[in-house]
N, C-alpha and C positions, 0 to 999 in steps of 0.2 A: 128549567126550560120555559116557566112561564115566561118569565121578562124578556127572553129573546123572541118568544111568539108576541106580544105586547107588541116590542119593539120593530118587527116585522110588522104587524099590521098602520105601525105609522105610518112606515116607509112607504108602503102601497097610497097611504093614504095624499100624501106629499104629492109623491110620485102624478096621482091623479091630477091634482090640484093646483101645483104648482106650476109654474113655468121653467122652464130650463136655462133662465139667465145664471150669471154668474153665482149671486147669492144663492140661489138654490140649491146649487150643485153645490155650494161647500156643507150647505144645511144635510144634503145625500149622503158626501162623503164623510162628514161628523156621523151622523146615523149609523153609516155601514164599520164607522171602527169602533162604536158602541156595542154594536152586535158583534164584532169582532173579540173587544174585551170581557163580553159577556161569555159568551161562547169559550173563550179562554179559561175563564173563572170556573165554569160548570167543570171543563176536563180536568181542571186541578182541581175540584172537587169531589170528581167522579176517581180520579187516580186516586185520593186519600180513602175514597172509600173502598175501593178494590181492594187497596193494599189491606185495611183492617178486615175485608171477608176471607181476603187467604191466611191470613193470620189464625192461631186457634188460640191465642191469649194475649192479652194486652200486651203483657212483656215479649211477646213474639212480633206484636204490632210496633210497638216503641224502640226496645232495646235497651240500650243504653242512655240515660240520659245526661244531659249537662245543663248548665245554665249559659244563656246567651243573653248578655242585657236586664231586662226585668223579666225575664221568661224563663220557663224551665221548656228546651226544645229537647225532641226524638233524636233517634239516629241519624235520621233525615233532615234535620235542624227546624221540623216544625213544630209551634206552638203548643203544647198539652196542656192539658187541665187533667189533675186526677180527683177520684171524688171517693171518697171511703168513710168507715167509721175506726175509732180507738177504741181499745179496750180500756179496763178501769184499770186503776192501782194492781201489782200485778198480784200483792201478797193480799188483799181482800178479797177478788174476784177471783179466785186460781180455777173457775169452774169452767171460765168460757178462755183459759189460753186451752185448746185444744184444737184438734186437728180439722174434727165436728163444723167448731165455729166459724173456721176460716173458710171452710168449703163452702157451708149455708151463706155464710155470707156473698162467696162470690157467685154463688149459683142463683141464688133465691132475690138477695137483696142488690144485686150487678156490683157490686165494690169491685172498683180496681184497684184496692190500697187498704191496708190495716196497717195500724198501728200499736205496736206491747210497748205498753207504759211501763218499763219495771220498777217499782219501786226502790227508793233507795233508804232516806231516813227512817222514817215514819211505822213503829209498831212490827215490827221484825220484817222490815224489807231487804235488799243485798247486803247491807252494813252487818245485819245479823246471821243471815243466810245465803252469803253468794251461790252456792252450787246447788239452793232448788230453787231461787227466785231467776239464776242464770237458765236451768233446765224447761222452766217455762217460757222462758223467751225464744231460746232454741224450737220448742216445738211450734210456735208459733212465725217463726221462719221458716224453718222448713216446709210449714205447711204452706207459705203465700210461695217459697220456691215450685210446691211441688202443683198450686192452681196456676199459677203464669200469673200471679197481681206482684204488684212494690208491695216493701213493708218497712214503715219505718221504726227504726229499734230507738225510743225513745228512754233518757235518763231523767224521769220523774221525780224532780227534785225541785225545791223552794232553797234548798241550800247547795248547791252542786258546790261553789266555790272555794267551801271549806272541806271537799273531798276530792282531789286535785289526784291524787295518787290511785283512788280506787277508779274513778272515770277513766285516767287512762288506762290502766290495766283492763277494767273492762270493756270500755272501745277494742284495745288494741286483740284481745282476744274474739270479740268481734270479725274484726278485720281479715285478722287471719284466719278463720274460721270461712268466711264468706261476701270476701272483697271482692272476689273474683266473680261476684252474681251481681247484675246492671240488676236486679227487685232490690238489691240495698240501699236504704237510705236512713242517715244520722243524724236522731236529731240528739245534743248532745248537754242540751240545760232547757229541761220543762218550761220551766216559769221564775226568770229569777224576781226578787221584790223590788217594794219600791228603793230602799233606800239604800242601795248597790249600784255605782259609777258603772258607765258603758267603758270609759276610757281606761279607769284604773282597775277594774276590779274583771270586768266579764269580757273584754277582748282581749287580756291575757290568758284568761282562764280557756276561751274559745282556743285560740292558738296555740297552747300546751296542748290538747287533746288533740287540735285537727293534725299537730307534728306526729304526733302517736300512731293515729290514721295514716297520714300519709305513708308512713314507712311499708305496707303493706295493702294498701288500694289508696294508689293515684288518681282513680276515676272519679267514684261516686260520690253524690252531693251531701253535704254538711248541712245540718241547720240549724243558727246558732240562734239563740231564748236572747229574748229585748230586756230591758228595765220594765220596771212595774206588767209584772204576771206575763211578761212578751207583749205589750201594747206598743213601746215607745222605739218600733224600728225607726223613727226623724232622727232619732240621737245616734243612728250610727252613717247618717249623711255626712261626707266628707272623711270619715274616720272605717271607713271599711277596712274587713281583712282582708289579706292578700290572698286570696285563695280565688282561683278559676273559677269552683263548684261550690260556691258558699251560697245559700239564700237566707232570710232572718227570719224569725220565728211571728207572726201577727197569733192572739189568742181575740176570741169576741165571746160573750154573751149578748142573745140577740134582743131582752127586753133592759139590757142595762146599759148596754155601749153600741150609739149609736151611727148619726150620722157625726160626730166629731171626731170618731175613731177613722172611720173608711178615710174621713177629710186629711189625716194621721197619713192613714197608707197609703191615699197618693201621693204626700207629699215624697215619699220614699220612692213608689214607682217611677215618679215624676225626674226623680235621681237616679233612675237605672238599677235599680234594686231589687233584687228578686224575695218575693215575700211567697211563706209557706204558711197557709193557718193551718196547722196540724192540728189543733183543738181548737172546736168552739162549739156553743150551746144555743139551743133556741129557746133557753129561759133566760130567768136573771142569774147574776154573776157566785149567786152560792149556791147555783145546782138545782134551785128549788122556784118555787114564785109560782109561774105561768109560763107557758109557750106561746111565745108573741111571732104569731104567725107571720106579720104581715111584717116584721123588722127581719126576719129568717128572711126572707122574699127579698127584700131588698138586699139583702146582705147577699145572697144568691145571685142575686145581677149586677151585683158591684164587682164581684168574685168573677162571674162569669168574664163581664166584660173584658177584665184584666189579666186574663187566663190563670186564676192562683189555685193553686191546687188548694184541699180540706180533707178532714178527718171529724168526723162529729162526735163528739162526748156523748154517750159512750157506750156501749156494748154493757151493761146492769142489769142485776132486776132489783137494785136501790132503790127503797118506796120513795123514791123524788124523782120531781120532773123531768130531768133531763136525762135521766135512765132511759135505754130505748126497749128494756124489757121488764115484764111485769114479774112481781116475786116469783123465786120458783122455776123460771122457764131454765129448759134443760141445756145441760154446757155443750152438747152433742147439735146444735142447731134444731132444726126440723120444726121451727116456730110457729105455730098458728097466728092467725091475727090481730086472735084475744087474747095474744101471749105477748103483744106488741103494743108498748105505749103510745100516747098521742103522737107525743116527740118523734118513736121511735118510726110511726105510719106517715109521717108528715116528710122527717130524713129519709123512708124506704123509697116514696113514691117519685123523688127526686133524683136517688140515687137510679131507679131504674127508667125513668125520663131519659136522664141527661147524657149519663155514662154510655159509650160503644157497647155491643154486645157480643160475646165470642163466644 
């Protein structure tokens, strides 16, 4: 409302001042549809916010979503930005998949979005245990089903594409399980390496799993993991899959990859390309280092700008940096502040800034 009071007080001022020749009058009539456009913008502001107060949860706000161009839009086909945290590896951390974590987190810290890493290779993850590293993931769905946030069911792997077989069974049991809920979302290869072809290696592998998926939800969005750790969405410029609801995966650590990465993402955006950082950190790249606040900051309004939704690494109390809890803190949420790392008071303050509130 300010800028139309602003704007009014010119007009008066003209008005005073000027003469009523020709030129003036178009100088008037530009003013009055300035005030017109403005006055427009406010009620389409003012409806978006309406709509999220009769709302009593994000997913009752949004719905269902899709991708449209570089955007991931609502029911309504506008623009969202979702803002959350991930949990760790699911077979290290089994303390915070719980029902506890998912609430605290939306109540306390505003997440409209969580993230179960399930493990897959690595130290008796699915490969070794599918039906307790699957039972954590479930409760951890269920639980963002049962706050009204997204969650995406992440397959945390550095090698997905030599397990072609277990992904799609496990997607697909996924799917069937819970296609039918607009909070799902897929992302279906962590981090693949560097020295793994977009062409030959990871947009087959993508398209085997997303045919899996599709037999059993049509709808919700895909997201498929880049070359080198999910950096290199340019490499799938021109070569995209065919899918409606695909976005690609961007990963950042914020004191290691900087502005040559974002410069990376636009290139992508800039192609129409919907990018999801489901992971990223506001140290350096092995979890550990420093919290480089003011590269998080930036990364933040690059993000912002370009409506990409995030998930922040991670939900620990791993005596390292990018943990956002301190040793100890309990898997049942109810954190204190002194049970909150730098990282994790730096990600909190942001998340409940930025994110709607229900």
């Amino acid at each position: 409302m300010k800028t139309f009071a602003l704007k009014t007080v010119l007009l008066v001022f003209f008005l005073s001042f000027l003469s009523c020749d020709n030129s003036s009058n178009d100088l008037i009539d530009a003013i009055n549809d300035n005030n017109e456009e403005t006055k427009e913008e406010e009620n389409t502001n003012e409806d978006e916010n309406n709509s999220n107060n009769t709302a009593k949860t994000v997913v009752d706000a949004y719905g269902q979503l899709r991708i449209k161009g570089s955007k991931i839009v609502d029911k309504n086909d506008n623009a969202i930005q979702l803002r959350g945290m991930s949990l760790f590896w699911s077979q290290w951390m089994p303390q915070y998949y719980t029902t506890g974590t998912v609430s605290w987190l939306k109540e306390d810290w505003n997440v409209t979005i969580v993230r179960a890493a399930m493990a897959v290779e690595d130290n008796d993850g699915y490969l070794s245990n599918p039906e307790r590293e699957k039972a954590k993931i479930f409760t951890v769905i269920d639980a963002a089903i049962e706050q009204g946030i997204y969650v995406i069911v992440d397959w945390h792997s550095h090698h997905a594409e030599n397990h072609l077989s277990e992904a799609k069974s496990f997607f697909a049991e996924v799917a069937q399980k819970y296609g039918d809920k607009p909070n799902i979302i897929y992302e279906i290869y962590n981090e693949p390496l560097d020295g793994v072809s977009w062409n030959n290696t990871l947009k087959p592998y993508h398209e085997a799993v997303i045919k899996e998926i599709r037999k059993y939800d049509p709808d919700n969005i895909v997201v498929c993991g880049t070359r080198v750790w999910s950096q290199r969405v340019d490499e799938v410029i021109g070569n995209e899959i065919n899918d409606a609801n695909v976005a690609y995966t961007l990963h950042y650590y914020a004191a290691s990859h900087k502005q040559y990465l974002r410069d990376i993402a636009k290139q992508a955006i800039d192609n129409n390309l919907a990018i999801f950082v489901t992971e990223y950190g506001t140290t350096e790249y092995t979890g550990d280092g420093y919290v480089d606040t003011a590269e998080s900051k930036a990364w933040w309004k690059f993000l912002d700008d370009n409506k990409i939704s995030w998930c922040n690494w991670s939900i620990a109390d791993k005596n390292e940096k990018s943990a956002a809890l301190t040793p100890g803190a309990s898997g049942n949420g109810n954190w204190s502040l002194d049970q909150v790392t730098e990282s994790g008071k730096l990600v909190r303050t942001e998340l409940i800034e930025k994110n709607p509130t229900f």
